[in-house]
C-alpha positions, 0 to 999 in steps of 0.5 A: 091198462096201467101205463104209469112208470112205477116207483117205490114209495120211498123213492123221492122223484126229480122233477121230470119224473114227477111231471111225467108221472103226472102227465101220464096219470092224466092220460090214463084216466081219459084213456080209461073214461073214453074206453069205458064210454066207447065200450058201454055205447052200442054200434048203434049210438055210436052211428048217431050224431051228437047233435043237429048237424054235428059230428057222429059217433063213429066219426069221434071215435075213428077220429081218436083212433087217428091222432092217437095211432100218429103219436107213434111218429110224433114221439119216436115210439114206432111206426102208426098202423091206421095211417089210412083212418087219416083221409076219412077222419082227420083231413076230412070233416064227418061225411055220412057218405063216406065210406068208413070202417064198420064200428066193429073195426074201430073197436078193435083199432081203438083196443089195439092202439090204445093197448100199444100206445100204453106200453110204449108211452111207459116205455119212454124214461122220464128224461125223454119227455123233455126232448123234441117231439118229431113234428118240430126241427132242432132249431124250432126246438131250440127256441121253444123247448117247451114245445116236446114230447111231453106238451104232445101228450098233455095236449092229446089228453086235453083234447080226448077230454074235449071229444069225451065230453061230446061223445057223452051227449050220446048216451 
């Protein structure tokens, strides 16, 4: 999956360019890292926990799927499909009462999300990663412009690199 905007080798970038190009890069190798790691896990480590009394697996990966689903809304880019992962995964710590998607389900939530998100980040020109994200208000913008779409991702990727580190113990 190659979300990265494409220059000619000759072609000298500005600034914003250089950094989004950067910043998606990023993205993309933990993308690619975290698909590798889920893919390579079976459904059976996946229902294990990563340590004594701490998350498990499937917990991790629906929780990836969630925030990275809620980018969509945060950067303008559409609207999320698995708003409903959010109760089980995001509001709530891991429950291994709850009821959950199968791992299956979340395979295949993992592959449609990040399939999608990729094209539509490399969709957005360099330019708009400097905008406002959509979780902030023009006038909090306007005090903290460092604080737009391209911080949201930098501050996804830092944290799929986080959980890939946890959901490594798995193996």
């Amino acid at each position: 999956m190659n979300i990265l905007l494409q220059f000619p080798q000759t072609y000298e970038m500005n600034k914003e360019q250089l950094f989004a190009k950067m910043a998606l890069s990023a993205w993309e190798t933990q993308i690619g890292r975290a698909t590798e790691l889920v893919n390579g896990l079976s459904d059976e480590q996946l229902l294990n926990r990563i340590a004594p009394n701490k998350n498990r697996g499937i917990y991790l990966m629906g929780h990836l799927v969630a925030i990275h689903d809620a980018m969509n809304d945060i950067l303008g880019l559409g609207k999320r499909t698995h708003v409903e992962l959010d109760k089980a995964f995001v509001q709530n710590p891991d429950d291994s009462s709850a009821d959950l998607p199968s791992v299956s389900v979340l395979r295949q939530y993992w592959n449609d999300v990040h399939r999608d998100l990729g094209s539509a980040l490399k969709q957005l020109a360099p330019d708009e990663w400097f905008k406002r994200h959509n979780s902030m208000t023009d006038e909090d913008f306007a005090k903290e412009p460092y604080r737009n779409k391209l911080s949201v991702l930098i501050n996804r990727t830092n944290h799929l690199a986080y959980h890939l580190g946890q959901l490594r113990l798995l193996k």
